[in-house]
VOPAGU-2260 file (C-alpha; in pm, 1 decimal, decimal comma):
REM VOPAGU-2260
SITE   aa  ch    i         X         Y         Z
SITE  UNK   A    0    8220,7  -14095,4   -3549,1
SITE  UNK   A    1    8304,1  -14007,6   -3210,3
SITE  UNK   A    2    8689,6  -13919,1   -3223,2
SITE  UNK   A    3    8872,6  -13675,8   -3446,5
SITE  UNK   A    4    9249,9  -13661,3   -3482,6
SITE  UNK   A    5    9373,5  -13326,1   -3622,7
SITE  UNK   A    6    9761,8  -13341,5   -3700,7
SITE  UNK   A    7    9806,2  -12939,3   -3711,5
SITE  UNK   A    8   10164,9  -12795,9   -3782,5
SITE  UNK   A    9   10318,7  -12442,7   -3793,5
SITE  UNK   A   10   10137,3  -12330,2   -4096,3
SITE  UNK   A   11    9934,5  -12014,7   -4119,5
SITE  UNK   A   12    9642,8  -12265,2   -4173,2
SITE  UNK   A   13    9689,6  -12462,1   -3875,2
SITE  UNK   A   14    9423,5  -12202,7   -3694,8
SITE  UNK   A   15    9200,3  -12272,2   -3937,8
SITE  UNK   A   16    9217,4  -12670,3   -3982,8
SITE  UNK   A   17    9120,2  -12653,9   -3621,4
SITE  UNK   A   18    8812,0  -12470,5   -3648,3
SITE  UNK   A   19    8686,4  -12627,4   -3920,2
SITE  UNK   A   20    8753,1  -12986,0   -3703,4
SITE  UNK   A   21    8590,9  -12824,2   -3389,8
SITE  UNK   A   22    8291,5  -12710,9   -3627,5
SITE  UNK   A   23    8236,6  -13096,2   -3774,2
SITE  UNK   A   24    8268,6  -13244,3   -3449,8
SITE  UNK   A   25    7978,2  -13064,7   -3305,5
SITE  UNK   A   26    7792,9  -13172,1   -3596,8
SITE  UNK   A   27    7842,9  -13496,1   -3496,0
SITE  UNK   A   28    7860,3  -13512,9   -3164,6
SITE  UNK   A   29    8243,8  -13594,5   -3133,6
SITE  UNK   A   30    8566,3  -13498,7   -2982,4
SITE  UNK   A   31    8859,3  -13341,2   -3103,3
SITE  UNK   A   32    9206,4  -13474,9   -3014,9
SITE  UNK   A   33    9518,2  -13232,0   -3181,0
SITE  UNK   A   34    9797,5  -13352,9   -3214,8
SITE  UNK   A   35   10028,3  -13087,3   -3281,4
SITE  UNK   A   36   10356,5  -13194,0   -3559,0
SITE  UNK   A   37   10667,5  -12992,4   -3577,4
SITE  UNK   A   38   11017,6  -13096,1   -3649,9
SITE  UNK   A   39   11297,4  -13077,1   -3322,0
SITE  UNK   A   40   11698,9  -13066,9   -3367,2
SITE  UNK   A   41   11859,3  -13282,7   -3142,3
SITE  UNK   A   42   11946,4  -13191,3   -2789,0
SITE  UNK   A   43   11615,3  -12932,1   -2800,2
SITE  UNK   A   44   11571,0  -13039,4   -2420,7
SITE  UNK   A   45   11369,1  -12804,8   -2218,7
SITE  UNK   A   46   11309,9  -12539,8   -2502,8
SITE  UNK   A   47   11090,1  -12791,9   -2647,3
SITE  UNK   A   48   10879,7  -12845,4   -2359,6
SITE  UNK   A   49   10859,0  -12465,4   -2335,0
SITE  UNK   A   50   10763,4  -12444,4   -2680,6
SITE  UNK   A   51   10508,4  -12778,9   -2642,8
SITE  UNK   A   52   10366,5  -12564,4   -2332,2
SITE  UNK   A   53   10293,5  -12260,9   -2478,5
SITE  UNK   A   54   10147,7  -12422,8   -2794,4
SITE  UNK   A   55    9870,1  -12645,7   -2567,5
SITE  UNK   A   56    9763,7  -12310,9   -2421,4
SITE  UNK   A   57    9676,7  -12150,7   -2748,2
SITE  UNK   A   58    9477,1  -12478,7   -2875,7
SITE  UNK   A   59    9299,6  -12497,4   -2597,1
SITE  UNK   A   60    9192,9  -12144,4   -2622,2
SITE  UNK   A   61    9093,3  -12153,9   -3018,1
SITE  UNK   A   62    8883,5  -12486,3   -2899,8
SITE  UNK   A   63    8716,4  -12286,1   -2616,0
SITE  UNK   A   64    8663,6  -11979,7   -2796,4
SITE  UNK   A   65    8432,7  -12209,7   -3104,0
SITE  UNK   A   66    8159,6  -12272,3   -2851,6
């Protein structure tokens, strides 16, 4: 197994879905890909790229901080 999908959402778990994925990918010598699920009205433009932003910063920082 050398890919891992992890669909995370708003939830209070989402943090910790992510850590456990980072922790069974090193087991197996794998990579994590998030893919991050949330629901958008229509016309959500540029807020939602904000939003989108913001979110791929703090991912990236909960994967960095497992090593």
């Amino acid at each position: 197994m050398k890919h891992i999908l992890v669909p995370i959402g708003i939830s209070p778990d989402a943090h910790q879905t992510l850590q456990y994925a980072v922790d069974f990918a090193e087991q197996f010598d794998s990579r994590v890909y998030v893919m991050e699920v949330f629901n958008v009205s229509v016309g959500a433009g540029k807020s939602l790229a904000n939003v989108t932003k913001k979110s791929s910063r703090k991912w990236k920082r909960t994967i960095k901080g497992s090593n």
